[in-house]
Every structure is written in structure tokens, then in C-alpha cells.
Kinemage of the C-alpha trace (Angstrom):
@kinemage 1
@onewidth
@group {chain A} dominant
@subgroup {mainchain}
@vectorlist {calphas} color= white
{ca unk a 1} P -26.274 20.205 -2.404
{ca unk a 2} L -24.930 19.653 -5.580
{ca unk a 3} L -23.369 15.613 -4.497
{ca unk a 4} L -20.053 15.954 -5.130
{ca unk a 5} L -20.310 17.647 -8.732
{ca unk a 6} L -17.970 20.637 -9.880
{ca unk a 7} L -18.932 23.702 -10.313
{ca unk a 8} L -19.116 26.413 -12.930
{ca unk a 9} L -16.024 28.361 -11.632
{ca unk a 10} L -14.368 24.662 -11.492
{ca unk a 11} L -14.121 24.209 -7.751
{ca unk a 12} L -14.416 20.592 -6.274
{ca unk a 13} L -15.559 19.824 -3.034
{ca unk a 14} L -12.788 17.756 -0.881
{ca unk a 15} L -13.187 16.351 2.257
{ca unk a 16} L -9.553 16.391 4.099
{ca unk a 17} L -7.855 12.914 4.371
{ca unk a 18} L -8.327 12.687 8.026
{ca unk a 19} L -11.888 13.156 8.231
{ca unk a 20} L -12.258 10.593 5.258
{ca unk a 21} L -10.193 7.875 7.222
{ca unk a 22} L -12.363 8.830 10.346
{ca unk a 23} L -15.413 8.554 8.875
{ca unk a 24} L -14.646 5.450 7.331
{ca unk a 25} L -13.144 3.673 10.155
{ca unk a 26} L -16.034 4.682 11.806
{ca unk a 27} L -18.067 2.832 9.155
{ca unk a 28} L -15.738 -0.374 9.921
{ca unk a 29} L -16.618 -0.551 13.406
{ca unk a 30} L -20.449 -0.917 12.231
{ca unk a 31} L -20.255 -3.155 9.177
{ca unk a 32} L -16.639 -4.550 9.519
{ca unk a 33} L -16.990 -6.238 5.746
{ca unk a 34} L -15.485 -2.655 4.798
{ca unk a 35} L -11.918 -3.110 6.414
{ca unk a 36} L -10.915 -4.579 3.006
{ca unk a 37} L -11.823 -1.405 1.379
{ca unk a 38} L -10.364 0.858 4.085
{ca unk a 39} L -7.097 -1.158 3.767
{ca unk a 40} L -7.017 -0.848 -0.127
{ca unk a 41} L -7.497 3.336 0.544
{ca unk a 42} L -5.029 3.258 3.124
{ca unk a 43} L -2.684 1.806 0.170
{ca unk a 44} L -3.871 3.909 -2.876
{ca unk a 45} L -4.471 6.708 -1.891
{ca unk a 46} L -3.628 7.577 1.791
{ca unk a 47} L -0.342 6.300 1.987
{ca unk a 48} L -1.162 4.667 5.500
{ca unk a 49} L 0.397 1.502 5.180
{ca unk a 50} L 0.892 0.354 8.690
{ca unk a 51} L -3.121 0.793 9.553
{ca unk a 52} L -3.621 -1.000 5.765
{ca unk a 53} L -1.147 -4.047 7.347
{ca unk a 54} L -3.239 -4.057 10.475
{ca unk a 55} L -6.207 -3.964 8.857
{ca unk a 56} L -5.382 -6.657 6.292
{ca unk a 57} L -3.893 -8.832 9.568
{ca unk a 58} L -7.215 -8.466 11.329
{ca unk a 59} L -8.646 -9.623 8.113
{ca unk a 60} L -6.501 -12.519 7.724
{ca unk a 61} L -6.716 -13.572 11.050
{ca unk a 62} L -10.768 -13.631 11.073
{ca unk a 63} L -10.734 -12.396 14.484
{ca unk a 64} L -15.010 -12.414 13.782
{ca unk a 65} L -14.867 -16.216 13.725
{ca unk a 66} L -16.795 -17.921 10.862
{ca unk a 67} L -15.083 -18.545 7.216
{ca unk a 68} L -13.224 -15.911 5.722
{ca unk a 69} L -15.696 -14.499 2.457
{ca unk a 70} L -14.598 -10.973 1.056
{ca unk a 71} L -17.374 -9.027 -0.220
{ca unk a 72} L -15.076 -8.228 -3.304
{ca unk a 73} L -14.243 -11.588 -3.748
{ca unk a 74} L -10.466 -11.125 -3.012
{ca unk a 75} L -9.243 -15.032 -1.958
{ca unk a 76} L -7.367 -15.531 1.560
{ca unk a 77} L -4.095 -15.930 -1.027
{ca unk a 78} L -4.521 -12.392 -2.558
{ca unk a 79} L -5.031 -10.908 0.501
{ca unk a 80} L -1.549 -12.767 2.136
{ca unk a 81} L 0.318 -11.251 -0.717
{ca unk a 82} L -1.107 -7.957 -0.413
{ca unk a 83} L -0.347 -7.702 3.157
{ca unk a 84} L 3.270 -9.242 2.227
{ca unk a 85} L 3.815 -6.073 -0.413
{ca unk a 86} L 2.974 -3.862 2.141
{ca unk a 87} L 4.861 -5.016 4.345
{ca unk a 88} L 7.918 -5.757 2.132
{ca unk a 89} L 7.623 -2.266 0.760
{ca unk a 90} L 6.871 -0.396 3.864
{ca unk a 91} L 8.558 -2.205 6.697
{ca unk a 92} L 9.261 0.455 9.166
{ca unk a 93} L 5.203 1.585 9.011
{ca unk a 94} L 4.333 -1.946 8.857
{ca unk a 95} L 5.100 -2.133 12.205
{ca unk a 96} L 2.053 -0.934 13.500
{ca unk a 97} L 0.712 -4.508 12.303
{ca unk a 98} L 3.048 -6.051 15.137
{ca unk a 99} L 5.495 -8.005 12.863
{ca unk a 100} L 8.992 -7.744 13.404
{ca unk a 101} L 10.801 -7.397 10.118
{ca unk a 102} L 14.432 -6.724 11.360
């Protein structure tokens, strides 16, 4: 196992998008602090911007219970506008989110 390095004919080992997004929101289901991390990959570098606005909503909603703390330290206010540039942005995919932005 050579962890992710290149090797001497250049090749790079990739693991397909889907299986990343599995995987990871496989990891959410166990340690839900991640969701803010899956939502920022669903943004930059997925392209999955209606399961990044439902993710950010279930942040923003604290459907956990308990005060809202972001293991990045993102505030409540930087995650609103993040879900608003998403959503502003990408309205038809925001959908998935349930807002109506007709």
C-alpha cells in the first residue's frame, strides 16, 4: 500500500466520486459533526449542491438538539450565507433542501 502516493510511471490512485460521497455519508451517519465537511465537498468539488443545501439545512436547523458548535468553527451566520449562495446560485438543485425558490 503505498497511501495515496504516485507512482514512478506517474499514476494516481482515485477513488470514483460516488464511492467517495458514499463512504463519507456513511461516516455522517456515525459521527454527524462531519456533515459540515460533506456539505463543503458537495460544493467544491462534487458539484452536488442540493445534498450540500440539505446538509447545511439539517445543520442549521440542529435537528440533534443542544447548541449549534462547528468543529471548524464556522458561526451559525457563515453557515446561513453559505446555504443562501447555494441556493441563490443553484436554485433548481437546491430543491432537494425543500425550499421553494420560484
Amino acid at each position: 500500500d503505498r497511501g495515496g502516493e504516485t507512482s514512478s510511471d506517474g499514476y494516481v490512485p482515485t477513488v470514483p466520486a460516488e464511492t467517495a460521497l458514499r463512504v463519507l455519508r456513511r461516516f455522517c451517519l456515525y459521527d454527524s459533526t462531519s456533515r459540515e465537511d460533506l456539505a463543503t465537498l458537495c460544493i467544491t468539488r462534487y458539484n452536488r449542491y442540493g445534498e450540500a443545501a440539505a446538509l447545511l439545512l439539517k445543520l442549521l436547523n440542529n435537528e440533534e438538539g443542544g447548541e449549534f458548535m462547528s468543529p471548524n468553527g464556522t458561526t451559525r451566520h457563515e453557515l446561513w450565507l453559505r446555504f443562501a449562495d447555494v441556493c441563490i446560485e443553484n436554485p433548481r438543485e437546491a430543491r432537494v433542501a425543500g425550499g421553494d425558490f420560484d
